[in-house]
PLY file of the C-alpha trace (Angstrom):
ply
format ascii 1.0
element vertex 248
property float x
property float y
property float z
element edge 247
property int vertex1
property int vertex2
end_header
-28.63 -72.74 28.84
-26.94 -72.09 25.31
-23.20 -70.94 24.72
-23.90 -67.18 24.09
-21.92 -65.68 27.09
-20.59 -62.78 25.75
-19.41 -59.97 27.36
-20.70 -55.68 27.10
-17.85 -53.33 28.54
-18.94 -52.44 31.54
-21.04 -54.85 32.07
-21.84 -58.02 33.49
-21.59 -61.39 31.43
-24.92 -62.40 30.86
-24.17 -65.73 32.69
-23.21 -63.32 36.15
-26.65 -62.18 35.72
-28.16 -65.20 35.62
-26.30 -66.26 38.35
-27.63 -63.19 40.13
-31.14 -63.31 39.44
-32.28 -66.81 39.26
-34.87 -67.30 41.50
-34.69 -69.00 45.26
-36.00 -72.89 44.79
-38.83 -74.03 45.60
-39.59 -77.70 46.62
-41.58 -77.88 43.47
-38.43 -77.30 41.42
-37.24 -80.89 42.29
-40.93 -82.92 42.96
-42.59 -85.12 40.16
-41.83 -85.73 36.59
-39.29 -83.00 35.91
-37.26 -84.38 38.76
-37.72 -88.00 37.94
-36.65 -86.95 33.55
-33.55 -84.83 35.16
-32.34 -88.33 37.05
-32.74 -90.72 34.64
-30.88 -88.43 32.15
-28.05 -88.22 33.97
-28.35 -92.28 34.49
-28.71 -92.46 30.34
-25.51 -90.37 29.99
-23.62 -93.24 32.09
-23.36 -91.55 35.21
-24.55 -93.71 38.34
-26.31 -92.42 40.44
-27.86 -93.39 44.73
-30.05 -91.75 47.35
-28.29 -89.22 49.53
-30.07 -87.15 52.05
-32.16 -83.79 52.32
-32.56 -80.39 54.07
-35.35 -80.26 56.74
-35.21 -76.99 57.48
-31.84 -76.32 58.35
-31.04 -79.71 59.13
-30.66 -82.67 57.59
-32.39 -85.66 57.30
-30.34 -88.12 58.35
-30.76 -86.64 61.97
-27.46 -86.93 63.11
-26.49 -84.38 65.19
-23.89 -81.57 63.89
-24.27 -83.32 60.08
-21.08 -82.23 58.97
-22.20 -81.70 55.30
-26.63 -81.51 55.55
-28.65 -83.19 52.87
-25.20 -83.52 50.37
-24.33 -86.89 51.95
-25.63 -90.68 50.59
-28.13 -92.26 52.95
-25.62 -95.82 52.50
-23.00 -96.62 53.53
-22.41 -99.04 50.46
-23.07 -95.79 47.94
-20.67 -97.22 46.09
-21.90 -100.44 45.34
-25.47 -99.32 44.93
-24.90 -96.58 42.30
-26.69 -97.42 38.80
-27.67 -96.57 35.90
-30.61 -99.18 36.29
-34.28 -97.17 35.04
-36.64 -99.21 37.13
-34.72 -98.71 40.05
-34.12 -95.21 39.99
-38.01 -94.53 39.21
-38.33 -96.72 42.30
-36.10 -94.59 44.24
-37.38 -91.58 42.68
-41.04 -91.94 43.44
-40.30 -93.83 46.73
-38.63 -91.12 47.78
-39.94 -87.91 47.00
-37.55 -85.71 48.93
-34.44 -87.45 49.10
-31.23 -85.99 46.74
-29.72 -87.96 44.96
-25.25 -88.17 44.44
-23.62 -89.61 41.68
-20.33 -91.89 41.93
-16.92 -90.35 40.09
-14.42 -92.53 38.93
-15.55 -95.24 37.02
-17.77 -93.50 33.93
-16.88 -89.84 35.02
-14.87 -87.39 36.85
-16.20 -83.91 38.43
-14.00 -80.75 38.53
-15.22 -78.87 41.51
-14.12 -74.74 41.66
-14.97 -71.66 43.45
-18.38 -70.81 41.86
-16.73 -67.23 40.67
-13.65 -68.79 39.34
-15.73 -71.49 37.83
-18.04 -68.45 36.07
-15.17 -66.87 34.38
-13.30 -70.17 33.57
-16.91 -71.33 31.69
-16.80 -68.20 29.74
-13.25 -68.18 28.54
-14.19 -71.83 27.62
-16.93 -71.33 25.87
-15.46 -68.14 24.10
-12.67 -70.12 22.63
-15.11 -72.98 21.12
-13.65 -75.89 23.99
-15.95 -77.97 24.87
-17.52 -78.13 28.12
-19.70 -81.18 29.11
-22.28 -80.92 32.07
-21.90 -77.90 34.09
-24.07 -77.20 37.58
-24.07 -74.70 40.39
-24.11 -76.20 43.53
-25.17 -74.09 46.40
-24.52 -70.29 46.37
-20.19 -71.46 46.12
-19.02 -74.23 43.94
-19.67 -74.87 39.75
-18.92 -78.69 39.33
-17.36 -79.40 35.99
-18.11 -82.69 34.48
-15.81 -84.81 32.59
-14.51 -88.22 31.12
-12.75 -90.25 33.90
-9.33 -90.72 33.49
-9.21 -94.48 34.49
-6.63 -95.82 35.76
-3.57 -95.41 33.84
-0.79 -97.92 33.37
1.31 -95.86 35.20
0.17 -95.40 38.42
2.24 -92.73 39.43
-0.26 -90.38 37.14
-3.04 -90.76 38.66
-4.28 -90.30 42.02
-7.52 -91.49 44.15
-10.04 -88.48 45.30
-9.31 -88.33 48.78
-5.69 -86.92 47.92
-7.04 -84.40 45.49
-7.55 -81.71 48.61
-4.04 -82.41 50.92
-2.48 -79.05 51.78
0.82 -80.17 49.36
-1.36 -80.31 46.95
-3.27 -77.51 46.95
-0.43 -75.10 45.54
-0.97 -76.76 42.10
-4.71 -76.47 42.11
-5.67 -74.33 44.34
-9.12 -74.01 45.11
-10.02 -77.38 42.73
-11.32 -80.62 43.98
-11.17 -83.80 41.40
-13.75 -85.91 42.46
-12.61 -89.67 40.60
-12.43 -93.03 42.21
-14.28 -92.90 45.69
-15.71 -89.79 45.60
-19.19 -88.25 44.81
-20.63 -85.08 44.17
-24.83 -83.69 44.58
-26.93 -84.29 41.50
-29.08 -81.74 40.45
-32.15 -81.41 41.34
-30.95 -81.08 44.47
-32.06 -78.77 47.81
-29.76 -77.86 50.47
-30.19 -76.03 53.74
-31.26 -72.18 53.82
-33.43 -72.18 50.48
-29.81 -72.95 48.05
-30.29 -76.15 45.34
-28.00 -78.03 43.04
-29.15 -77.28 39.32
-27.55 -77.44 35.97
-25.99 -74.76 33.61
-25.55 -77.14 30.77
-27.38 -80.56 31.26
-26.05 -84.15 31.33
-27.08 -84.64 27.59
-23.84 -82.62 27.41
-20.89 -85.33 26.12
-18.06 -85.61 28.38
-14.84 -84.18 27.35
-11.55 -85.17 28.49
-10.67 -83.35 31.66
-7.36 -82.26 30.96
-8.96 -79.56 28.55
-10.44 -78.22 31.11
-8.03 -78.26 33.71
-5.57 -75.33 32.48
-8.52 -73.00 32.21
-10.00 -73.80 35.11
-6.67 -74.05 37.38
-5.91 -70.63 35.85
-9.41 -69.27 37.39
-8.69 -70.49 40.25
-5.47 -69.26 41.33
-6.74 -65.84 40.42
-9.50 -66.49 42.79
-7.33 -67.62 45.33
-4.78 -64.49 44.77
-7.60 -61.90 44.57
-8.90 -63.49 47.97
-5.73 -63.13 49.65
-5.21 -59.34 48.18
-8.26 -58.87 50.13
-7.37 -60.12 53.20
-4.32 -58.47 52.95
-6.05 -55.26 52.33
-8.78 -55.49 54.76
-5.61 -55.73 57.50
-3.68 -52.98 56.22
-7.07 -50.50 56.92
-6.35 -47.85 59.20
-9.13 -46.86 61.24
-9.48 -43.04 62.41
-9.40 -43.44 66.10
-12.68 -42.46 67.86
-13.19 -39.51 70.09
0 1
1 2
2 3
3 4
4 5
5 6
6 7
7 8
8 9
9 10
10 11
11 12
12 13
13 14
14 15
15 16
16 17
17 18
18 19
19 20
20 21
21 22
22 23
23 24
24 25
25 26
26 27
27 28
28 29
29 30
30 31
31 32
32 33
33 34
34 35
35 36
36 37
37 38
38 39
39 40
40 41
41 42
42 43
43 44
44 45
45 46
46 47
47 48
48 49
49 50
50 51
51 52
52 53
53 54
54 55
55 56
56 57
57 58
58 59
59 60
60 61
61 62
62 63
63 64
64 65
65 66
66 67
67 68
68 69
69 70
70 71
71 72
72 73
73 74
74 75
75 76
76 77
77 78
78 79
79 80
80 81
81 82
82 83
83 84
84 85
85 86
86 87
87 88
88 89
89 90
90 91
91 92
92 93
93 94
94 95
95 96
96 97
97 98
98 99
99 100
100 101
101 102
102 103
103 104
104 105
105 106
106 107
107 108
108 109
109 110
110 111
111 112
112 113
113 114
114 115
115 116
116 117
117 118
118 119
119 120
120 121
121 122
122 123
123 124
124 125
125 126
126 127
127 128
128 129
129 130
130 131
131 132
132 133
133 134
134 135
135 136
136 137
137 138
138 139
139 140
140 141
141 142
142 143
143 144
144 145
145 146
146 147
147 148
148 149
149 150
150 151
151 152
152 153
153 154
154 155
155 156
156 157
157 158
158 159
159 160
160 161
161 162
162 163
163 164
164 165
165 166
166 167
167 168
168 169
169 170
170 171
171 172
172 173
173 174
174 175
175 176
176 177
177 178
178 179
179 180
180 181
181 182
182 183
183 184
184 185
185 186
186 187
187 188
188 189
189 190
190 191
191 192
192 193
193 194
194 195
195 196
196 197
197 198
198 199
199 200
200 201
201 202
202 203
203 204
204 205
205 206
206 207
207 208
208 209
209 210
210 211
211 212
212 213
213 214
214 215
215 216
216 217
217 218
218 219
219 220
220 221
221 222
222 223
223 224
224 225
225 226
226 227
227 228
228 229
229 230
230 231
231 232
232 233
233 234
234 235
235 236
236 237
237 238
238 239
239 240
240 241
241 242
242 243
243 244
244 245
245 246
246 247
């Protein structure tokens, strides 16, 4: 998808639209040689990539019962250790495994932003519109736009930098509210991807994208997100204060 988001008064961005309108995914989307060219892309940008599971139906393959996140997990355990950028053995994977999706491993090539999908839209366009640039972008699902970036290693000091699984704590969700930095020991769904109830993973700009650094992002996109979070609350706030004629 180009960079021509521009806006009509009145009207929606032509990126909304798209958003909109694209079409529900079919199993085809994600089968064959398109899938297999999409993989091994993202594998020649740097990122690593492993098996995870898939949708059947509305469940998920791995069969365990109450899957807490369906067909967006890896099928490993050791995901982390088996991630690569190796050709033959993703083609192996990939035509072994016609079905499965596949995750990729943050921290150690790359890191993933991952927003509210309609705080991620207008962040992308304010972005684009002031000539930043913005590596890989994909929709995953019908709510979340994963932002890809540079990782940001590990820095001397320690004390600037933090591992994944603290990126989501309640204290620190007042600074970034409604963002998730996937680095070291995380993952996020690699388009193609299918999920449950007909949604995919699929890119808005494609891995051949370069990375940028993630802290040109992260203003923009922290900005998009606390108005997400604020218009959300208004909501809620006026959805309570509705006063409802009584019957008679």
């Amino acid at each position: 998808m180009g960079a021509d988001f521009s806006h009509s008064r009145g009207s929606e961005s032509r990126f909304s639209h798209w958003l909109r309108r694209r079409p529900k995914p079919q199993q085809s989307d994600v089968d064959g040689a398109a899938r297999e060219a999409l993989l091994l892309a993202v594998a020649e940008a740097g990122m690593p990539i492993a098996p995870a599971a898939h949708p059947v139906g509305y469940r998920c393959s791995c069969e365990r019962v109450g899957c807490p996140t369906p067909a967006r997990h890896p099928v490993s355990f050791a995901w982390q250790t088996q991630s690569t950028t190796d050709r033959a053995q993703i083609e192996r994977w990939a035509r072994s495994q016609p079905q499965a999706n596949f995750i990729t491993a943050t921290g150690m090539i790359h890191d993933v932003l991952d927003v509210p999908l309609s705080a991620g839209t207008q962040a992308l366009e304010r972005l684009l519109a002031a000539g930043i640039e913005v590596g890989p972008v994909a929709c995953s699902g019908d709510d979340r736009m994963l932002f890809f970036t540079a990782t940001r290693g590990t820095p001397e000091d320690e004390d600037e930098w933090w591992p994944c699984e603290l990126d989501c704590h309640p204290e620190t969700m007042d600074e970034h509210p409604g963002l998730r930095w996937h680095c070291r020991g995380s993952y996020v769904l690699l388009p193609p991807a299918m999920l449950p109830g007909e949604l995919d993973v699929r890119w808005v700009r494609g891995p051949e994208n370069p990375l940028p650094d993630p802290l040109t992002l992260l203003e923009t996109l922290t900005d998009a997100c606390a108005r997400f979070v604020g218009s959300a609350e208004q909501s809620d706030v006026d959805h309570e204060s509705v006063a409802w004629p009584l019957s008679r």
